[in-house]
C-alpha positions in Angstrom: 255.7 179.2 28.4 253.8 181.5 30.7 256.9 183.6 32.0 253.4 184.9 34.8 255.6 181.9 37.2 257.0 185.0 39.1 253.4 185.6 40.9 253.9 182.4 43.1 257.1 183.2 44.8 257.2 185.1 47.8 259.5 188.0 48.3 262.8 186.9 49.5 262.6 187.6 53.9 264.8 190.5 54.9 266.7 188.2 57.4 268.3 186.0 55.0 270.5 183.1 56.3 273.2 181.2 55.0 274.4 177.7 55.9 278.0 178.0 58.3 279.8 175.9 56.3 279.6 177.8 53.4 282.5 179.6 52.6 282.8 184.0 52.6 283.0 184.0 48.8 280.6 181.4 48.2 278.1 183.1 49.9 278.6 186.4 48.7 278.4 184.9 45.1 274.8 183.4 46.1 273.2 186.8 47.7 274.6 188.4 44.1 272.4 185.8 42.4 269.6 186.2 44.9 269.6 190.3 44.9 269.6 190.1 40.9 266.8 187.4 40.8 264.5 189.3 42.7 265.5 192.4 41.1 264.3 190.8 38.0 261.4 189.2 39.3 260.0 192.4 40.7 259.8 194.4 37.6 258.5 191.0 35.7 255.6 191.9 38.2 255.9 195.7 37.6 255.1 194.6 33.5 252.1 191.6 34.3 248.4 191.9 35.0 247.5 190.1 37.4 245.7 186.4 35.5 244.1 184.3 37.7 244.4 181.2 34.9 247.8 181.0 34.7 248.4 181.4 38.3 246.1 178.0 38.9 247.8 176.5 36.1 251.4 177.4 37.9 250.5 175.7 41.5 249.5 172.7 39.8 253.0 172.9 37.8 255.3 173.5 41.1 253.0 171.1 43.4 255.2 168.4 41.0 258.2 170.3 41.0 259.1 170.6 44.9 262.0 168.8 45.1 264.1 166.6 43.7 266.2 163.4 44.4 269.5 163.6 44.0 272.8 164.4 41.0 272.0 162.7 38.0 273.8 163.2 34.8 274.0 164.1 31.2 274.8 160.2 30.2 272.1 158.9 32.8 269.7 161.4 31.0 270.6 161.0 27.3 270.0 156.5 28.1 266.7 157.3 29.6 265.6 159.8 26.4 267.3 156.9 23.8 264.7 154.4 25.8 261.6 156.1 26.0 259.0 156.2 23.9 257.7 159.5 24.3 259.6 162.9 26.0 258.4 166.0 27.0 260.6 168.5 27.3 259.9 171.8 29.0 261.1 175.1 27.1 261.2 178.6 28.4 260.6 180.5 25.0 262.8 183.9 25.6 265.6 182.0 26.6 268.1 180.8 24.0 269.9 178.3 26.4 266.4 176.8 26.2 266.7 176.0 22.7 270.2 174.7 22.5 269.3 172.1 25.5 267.0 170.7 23.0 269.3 170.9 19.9 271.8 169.2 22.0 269.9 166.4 22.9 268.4 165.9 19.6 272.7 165.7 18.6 273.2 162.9 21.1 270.6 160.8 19.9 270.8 161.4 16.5 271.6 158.0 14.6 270.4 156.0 17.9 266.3 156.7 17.8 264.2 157.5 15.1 263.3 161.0 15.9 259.5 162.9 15.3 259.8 166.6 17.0 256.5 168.1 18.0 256.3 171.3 18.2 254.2 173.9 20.3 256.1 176.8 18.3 253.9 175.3 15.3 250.0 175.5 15.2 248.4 171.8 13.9 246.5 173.6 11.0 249.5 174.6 9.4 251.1 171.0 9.0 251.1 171.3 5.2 253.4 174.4 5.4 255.2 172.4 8.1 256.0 169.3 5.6 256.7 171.6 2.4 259.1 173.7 4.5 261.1 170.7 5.7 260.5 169.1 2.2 262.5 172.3 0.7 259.5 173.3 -1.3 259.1 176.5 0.6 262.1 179.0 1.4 262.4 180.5 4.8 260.6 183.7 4.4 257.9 182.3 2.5 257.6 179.6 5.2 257.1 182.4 7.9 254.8 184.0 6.0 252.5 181.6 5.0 252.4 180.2 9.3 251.8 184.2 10.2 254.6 182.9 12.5 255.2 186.7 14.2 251.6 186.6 15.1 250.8 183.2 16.5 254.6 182.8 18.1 256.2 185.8 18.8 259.5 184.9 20.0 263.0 184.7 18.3 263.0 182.8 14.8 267.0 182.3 15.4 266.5 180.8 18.8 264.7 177.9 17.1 266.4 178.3 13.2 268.8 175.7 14.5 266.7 173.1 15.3 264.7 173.5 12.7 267.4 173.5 10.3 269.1 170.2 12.1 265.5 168.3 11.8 266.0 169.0 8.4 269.4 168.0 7.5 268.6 164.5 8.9 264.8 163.8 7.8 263.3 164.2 11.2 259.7 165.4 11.1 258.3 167.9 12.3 254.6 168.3 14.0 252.7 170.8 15.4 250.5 170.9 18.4 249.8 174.5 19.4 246.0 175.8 18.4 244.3 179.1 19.0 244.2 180.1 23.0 241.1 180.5 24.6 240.0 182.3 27.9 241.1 181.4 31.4 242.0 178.1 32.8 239.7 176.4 30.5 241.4 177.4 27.3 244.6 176.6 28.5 243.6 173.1 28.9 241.6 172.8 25.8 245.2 173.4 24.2 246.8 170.5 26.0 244.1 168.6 24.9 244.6 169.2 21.5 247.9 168.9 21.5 247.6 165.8 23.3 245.4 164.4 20.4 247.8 165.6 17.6 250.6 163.5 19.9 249.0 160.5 20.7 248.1 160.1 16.7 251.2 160.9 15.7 252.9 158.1 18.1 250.2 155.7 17.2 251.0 155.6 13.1 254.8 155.7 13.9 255.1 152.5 16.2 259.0 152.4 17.6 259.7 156.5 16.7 260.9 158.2 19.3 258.0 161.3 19.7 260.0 164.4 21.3 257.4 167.1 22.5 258.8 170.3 23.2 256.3 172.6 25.1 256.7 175.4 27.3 257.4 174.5 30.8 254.5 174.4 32.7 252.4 172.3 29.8 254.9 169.5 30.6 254.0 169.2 34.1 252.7 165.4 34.7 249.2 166.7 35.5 249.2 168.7 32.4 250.0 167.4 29.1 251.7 164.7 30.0 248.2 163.3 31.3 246.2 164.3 28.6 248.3 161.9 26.4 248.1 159.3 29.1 244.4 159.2 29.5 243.8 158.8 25.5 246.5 156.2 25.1 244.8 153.9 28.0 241.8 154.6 26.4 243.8 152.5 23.6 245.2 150.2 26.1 248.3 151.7 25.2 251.2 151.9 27.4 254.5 154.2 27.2 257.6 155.0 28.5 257.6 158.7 28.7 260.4 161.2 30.1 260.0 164.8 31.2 263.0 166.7 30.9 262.3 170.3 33.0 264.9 173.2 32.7 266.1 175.3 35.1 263.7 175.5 37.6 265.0 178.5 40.1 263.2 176.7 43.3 265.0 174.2 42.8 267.8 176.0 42.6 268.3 178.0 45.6 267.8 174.4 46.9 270.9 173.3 45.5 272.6 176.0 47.0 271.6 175.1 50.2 272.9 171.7 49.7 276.3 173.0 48.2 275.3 170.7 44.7 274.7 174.2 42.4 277.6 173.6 40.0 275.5 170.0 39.0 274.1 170.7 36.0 271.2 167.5 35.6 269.1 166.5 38.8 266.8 163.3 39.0 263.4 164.5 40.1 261.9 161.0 39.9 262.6 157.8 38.0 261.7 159.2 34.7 262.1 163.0 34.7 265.2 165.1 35.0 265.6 169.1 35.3 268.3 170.5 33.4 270.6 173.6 35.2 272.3 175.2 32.2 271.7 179.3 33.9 271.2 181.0 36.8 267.7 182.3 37.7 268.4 185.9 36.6 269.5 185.3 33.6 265.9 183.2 33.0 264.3 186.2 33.9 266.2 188.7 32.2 265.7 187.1 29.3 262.2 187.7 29.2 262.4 191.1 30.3 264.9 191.3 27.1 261.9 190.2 24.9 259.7 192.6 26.7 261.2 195.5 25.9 261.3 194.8 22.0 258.2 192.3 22.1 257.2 193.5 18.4 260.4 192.9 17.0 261.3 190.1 19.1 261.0 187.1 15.7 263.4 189.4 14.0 265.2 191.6 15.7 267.0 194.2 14.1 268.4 196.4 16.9 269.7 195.8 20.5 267.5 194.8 22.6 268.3 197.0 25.2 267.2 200.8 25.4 268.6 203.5 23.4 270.0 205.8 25.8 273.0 203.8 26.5 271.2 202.7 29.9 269.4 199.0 30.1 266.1 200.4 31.5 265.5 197.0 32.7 267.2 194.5 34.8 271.1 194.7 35.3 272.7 197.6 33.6 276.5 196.9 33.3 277.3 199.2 35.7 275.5 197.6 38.5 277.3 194.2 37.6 280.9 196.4 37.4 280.0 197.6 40.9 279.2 193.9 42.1 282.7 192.3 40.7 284.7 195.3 42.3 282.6 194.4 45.6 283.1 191.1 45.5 286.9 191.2 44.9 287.5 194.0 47.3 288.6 196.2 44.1 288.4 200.0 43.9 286.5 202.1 41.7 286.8 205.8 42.5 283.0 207.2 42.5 283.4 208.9 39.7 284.4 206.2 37.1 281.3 204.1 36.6 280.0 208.3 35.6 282.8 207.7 32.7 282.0 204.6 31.3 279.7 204.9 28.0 277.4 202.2 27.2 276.6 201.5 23.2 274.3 199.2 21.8 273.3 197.7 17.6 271.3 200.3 17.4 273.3 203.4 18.0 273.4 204.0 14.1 276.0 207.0 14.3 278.5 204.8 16.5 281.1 203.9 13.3 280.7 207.6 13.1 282.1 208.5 16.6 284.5 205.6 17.1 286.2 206.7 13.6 286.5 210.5 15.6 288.6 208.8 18.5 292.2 208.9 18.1 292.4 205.7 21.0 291.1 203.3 17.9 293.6 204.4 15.3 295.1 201.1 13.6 292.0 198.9 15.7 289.3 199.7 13.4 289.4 196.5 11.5 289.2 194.6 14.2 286.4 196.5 16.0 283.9 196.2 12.3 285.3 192.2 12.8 284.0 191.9 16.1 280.7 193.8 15.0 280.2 191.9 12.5 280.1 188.6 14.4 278.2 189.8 17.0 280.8 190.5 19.9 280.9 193.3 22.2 284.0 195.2 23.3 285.8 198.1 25.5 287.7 200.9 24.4 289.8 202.8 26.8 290.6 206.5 25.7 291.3 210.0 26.8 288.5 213.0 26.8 289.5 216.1 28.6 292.4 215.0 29.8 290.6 212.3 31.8 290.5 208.4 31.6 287.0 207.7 29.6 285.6 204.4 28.3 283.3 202.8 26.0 281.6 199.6 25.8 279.7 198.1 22.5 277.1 195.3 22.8 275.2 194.1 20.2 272.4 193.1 21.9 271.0 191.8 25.4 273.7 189.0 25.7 274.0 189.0 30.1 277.2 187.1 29.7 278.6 189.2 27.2 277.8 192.3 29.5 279.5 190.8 32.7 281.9 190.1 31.2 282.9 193.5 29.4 282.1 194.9 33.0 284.8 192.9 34.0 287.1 194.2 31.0 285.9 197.6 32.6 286.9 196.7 36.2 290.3 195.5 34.8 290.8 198.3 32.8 290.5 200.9 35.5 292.8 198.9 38.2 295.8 198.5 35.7 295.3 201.9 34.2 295.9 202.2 30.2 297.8 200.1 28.2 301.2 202.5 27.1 303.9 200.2 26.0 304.4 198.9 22.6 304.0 195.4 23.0 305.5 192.6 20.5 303.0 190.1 19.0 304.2 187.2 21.3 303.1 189.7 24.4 300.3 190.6 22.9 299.0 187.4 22.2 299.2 186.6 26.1 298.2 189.7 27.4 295.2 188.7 25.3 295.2 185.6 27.2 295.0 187.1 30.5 292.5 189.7 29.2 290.0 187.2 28.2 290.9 184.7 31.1 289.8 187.6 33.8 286.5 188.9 31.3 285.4 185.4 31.3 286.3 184.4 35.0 283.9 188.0 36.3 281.5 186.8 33.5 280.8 183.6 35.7 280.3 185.7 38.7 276.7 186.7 37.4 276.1 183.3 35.3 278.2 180.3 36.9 276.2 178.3 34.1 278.5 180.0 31.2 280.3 177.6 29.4 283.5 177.2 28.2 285.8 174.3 26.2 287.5 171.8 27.1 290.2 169.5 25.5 287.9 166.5 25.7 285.1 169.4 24.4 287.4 170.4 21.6 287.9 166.7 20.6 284.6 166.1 20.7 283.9 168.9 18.4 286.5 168.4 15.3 285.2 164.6 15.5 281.6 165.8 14.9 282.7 168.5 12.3 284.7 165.5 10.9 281.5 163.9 10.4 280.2 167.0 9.0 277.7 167.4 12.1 278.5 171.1 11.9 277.9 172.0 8.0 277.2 176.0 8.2 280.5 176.3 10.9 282.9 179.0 10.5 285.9 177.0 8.4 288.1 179.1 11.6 286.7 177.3 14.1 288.2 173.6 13.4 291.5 175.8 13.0 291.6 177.6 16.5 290.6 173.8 17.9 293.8 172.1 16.9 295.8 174.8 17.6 294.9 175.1 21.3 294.6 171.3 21.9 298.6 171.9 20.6 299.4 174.4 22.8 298.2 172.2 25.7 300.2 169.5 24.5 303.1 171.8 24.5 302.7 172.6 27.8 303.1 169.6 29.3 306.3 169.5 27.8 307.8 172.7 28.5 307.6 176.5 30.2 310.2 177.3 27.5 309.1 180.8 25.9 311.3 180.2 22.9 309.8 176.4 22.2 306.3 178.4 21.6 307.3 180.9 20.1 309.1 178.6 17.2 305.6 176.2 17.5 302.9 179.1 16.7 304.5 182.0 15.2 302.8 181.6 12.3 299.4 182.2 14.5 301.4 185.2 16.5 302.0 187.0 12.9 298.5 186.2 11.9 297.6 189.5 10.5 293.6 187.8 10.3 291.6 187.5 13.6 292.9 184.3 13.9 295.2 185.5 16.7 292.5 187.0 18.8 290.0 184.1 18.4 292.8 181.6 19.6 294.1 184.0 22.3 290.4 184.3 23.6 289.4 180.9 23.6 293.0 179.7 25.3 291.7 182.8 28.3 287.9 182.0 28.6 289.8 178.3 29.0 291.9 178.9 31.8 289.3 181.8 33.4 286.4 179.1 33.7 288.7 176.9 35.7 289.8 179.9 37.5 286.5 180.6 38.8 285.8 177.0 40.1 289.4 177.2 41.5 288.7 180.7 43.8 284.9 179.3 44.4 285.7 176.2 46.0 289.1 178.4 48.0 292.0 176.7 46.0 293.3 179.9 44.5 294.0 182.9 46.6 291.8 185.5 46.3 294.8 188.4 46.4 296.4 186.6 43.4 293.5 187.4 41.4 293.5 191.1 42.5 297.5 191.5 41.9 296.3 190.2 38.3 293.3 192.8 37.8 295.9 195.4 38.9 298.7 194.3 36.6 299.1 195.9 33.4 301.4 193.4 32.1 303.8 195.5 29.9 306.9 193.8 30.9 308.9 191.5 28.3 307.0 187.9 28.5 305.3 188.2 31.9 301.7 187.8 30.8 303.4 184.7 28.9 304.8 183.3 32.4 301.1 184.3 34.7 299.7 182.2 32.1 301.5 179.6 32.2 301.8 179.7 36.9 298.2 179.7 36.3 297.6 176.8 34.2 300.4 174.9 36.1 298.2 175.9 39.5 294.9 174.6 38.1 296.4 171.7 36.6 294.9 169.3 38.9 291.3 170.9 38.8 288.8 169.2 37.4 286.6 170.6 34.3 283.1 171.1 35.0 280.8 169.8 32.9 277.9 172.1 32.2 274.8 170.7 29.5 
């Protein structure tokens, strides 16, 4: 990955211009993504020297890459990967939706191709640590250790654990192609060619084996890697059918938006290579600012990723994305509440220590060292002084997990603090509606976020049937079956007393069970939500009358849930790869 691609894009004109037919919101949501991409991409420049190689080695990249045909789709990709003989599959290393592209894809086919993965993350002259790592003969940390993995790849080991680990479980080799970089243009192509060599040997002793090259994005361009293999296996009189799969290229993208096709999610460049959409340009970038700013700890790190001081330092800080939601849905925040928001992160060691001094978390502490421990962030609304003050804990750089407790923040200040005593059946679905608005702001600043569906959910306890998911949470098949029930019981009644008699078991749940299936059931119905404002079928005021409402009375966030769902009904879930 050279994450240099920032040096070939122009700054954005100052005159920018928006197709007519485009909608108010629409096109407010689009100059969001455009302001924060640039935002991003400027201090990407602010951090870079200036390197001539990489810059050559990016034109030839996007002189492939400058358009694209049409909507394709995850089923038209995943038949053209199960035919081919060889992929190439582009990776940007900082980002983690990078990974699990791959990981997914290696899922679908799983049991249809014989698999070998070839790896850029791996150097070539450490294939016997490679095969006595996957053979079990070397533990993890040994494994690392032996590769000098945080010195020849030093990006996030639990980005690619996964697929690793998966590759594993089902006997699927792994090779490595990377070698040592030289200078300039010319040692970037002396690594293709190696890795080309290491590739084109490894397809030629495993005749009908699918070969699946990940590399970083611009090594897959067709002039690039994908060459270097070509020109030894004609050397062979060898012939293939290869597939490049490229992800998330952002000119594409504002391209897309022109055209009113963003929300597609797999586009056809040519006959035999896709680019996958699975997040918006800023959040591409940001994640390698992220990795920036803790580059030496970035195989293992140990802290958040963001500074210290309770403000980002780099790219969107919650409160600008706070500010942008209120803007966008015409929402008030006095000046001086953004000044009493406080911002913690993983590394704020004494923050047990001051949350345990607030009287505001008396009776939630359990839940707050839950929600640390799995890695979720939160708000906590209190009083200091006599004034309204809040807190916000993330445990690391997450961009969706900020917006969306920005969006907890925006909500909290329009409805004011919770103050009545509410039973666990209004609790539950004030939860709901909680979650529903976190995730449906959360989509504002990534509309690539994704969230289940009952065909998803399905999907899932089939595969965890098949034991596809060893190392899952024994919770998660739980919360599955209990929501695809609670859709089933809505289609057959609005009766509050039929679900309360269904799930008070789950209501009484004195586990985080309740919260988990509460959450999921609102990031459910917020996704939807979002598509529903987006594309004008759900009034815009109906959304601020919710961010205003604190919900207190006797089963109303119970009945907004269920108008809501009734409302949406009709729309269509989005499938996102």
């Amino acid at each position: 990955m050279f994450d240099e691609s920032v040096w070939l894009f122009d700054l954005p004109p100052s005159d920018k211009r928006t197709p007519p037919l485009m909608s108010r919101l629409r096109q407010e949501l689009i100059q969001i993504q455009k302001k924060n991409y640039w935002k991003n991409v400027r201090l990407v420049r602010d951090s870079l020297e200036y390197n001539p190689a990489v810059e050559t080695y990016e034109k030839e990249y996007f002189d492939f890459l400058k358009d694209y045909q049409g909507i394709s789709t995850k089923t038209d990709l995943i038949k053209k990967v199960s035919g081919a003989d060889l992929v190439f599959h582009g990776d940007y290393h900082t980002l983690r939706q990078s990974q699990r592209c791959v990981l997914r894809i290696l899922r679908e086919i799983q049991g249809k191709r014989e698999v070998i993965l070839c790896l850029e993350m791996f150097y070539g002259m450490d294939q016997r640590y490679i095969n006595a790592f996957m053979d079990g003969e070397l533990s993890e940390g040994v494994f690392i250790q032996k590769i000098d993995y945080r010195k020849k790849w030093p990006f996030s080991w639990q980005n690619w654990s996964p697929i690793i680990y998966f590759c594993q479980d089902h006997g699927i080799p792994i090779i490595g192609i990377n070698s040592d970089p030289g200078e300039g243009i010319g040692g970037i192509r002396d690594r293709d060619q190696y890795a080309a060599k290491v590739i084109s040997k490894t397809l030629l002793k495993n005749p009908g084996k699918l070969i699946y090259v990940i590399d970083g994005d611009f090594h897959v361009s067709p002039n690039h890697l994908p060459k270097e293999v070509e020109q030894l296996l004609i050397l062979l009189d060898i012939q293939t059918r290869s597939v490049i799969i490229y992800q998330n290229a952002e000119n594409l993208f504002w391209k897309m938006c022109e055209q009113g096709i963003e929300e597609s999610d797999v586009i056809r460049i040519s006959e035999n290579s896709f680019c996958v959409m699975n997040t918006m340009p800023a959040n591409k970038i940001q994640s390698y600012l992220n990795w920036l700013e803790y580059s030496e700890d970035a195989y293992y790190p140990v802290h958040g990723e963001w500074a210290e001081d309770g403000s980002e330092g780099r790219g969107l800080s919650v409160q600008d994305i706070a500010s942008d939601l209120a803007s966008i849905l015409k929402l008030d925040l006095y000046p001086q509440v953004l000044e009493q928001l406080n911002v913690y992160y993983a590394n704020n060691l004494d923050f047990m220590d001051l949350i345990h001094d607030m009287p505001a978390v008396k009776g939630k502490i359990r839940l707050i060292k839950e929600k640390m421990k799995s890695g979720e962030g939160f708000l906590l609304e209190y009083e200091q002084e006599g004034k309204e003050a809040y807190l916000i804990y993330l445990p690391n750089s997450n961009l969706n997990m900020a917006a969306e407790e920005a969006t907890h923040f925006v909500n909290a200040v329009c409805r004011g603090r919770l103050t009545a005593d509410l039973s666990l059946f209004d609790r539950f679905y004030w939860n709901v509606i909680t979650e529903c608005l976190g995730f449906f702001g959360s989509k504002f600043i990534n509309e690539k976020r994704k969230a289940h569906s009952e065909n998803s959910l399905r999907r899932l306890l089939g595969q965890m049937k098949k034991d596809e998911y060893q190392k899952a949470d024994s919770m998660i098949p739980q919360v599955a079956r209990f929501i695809l029930q609670h859709y089933a019981l809505q289609r057959q009644t609005d009766n509050a007393k039929d679900f309360y008699q269904k799930f008070e078991p789950q209501y009484r749940n004195r586990s985080i069970l309740p919260f988990v299936f509460s959450t999921q059931l609102g990031y459910m119905l917020g996704n939807k939500l979002y598509y529903a404002v987006k594309k004008g079928r759900f009034p815009l005021t109906k959304i601020r009358s919710y961010f205003r409402d604190p919900f207190e009375e006797a089963g109303k966030a119970f009945s907004c849930y269920l108008e809501i769902s009734h409302r949406l009904k009709e729309m269509k879930h989005i499938t996102q790869f």
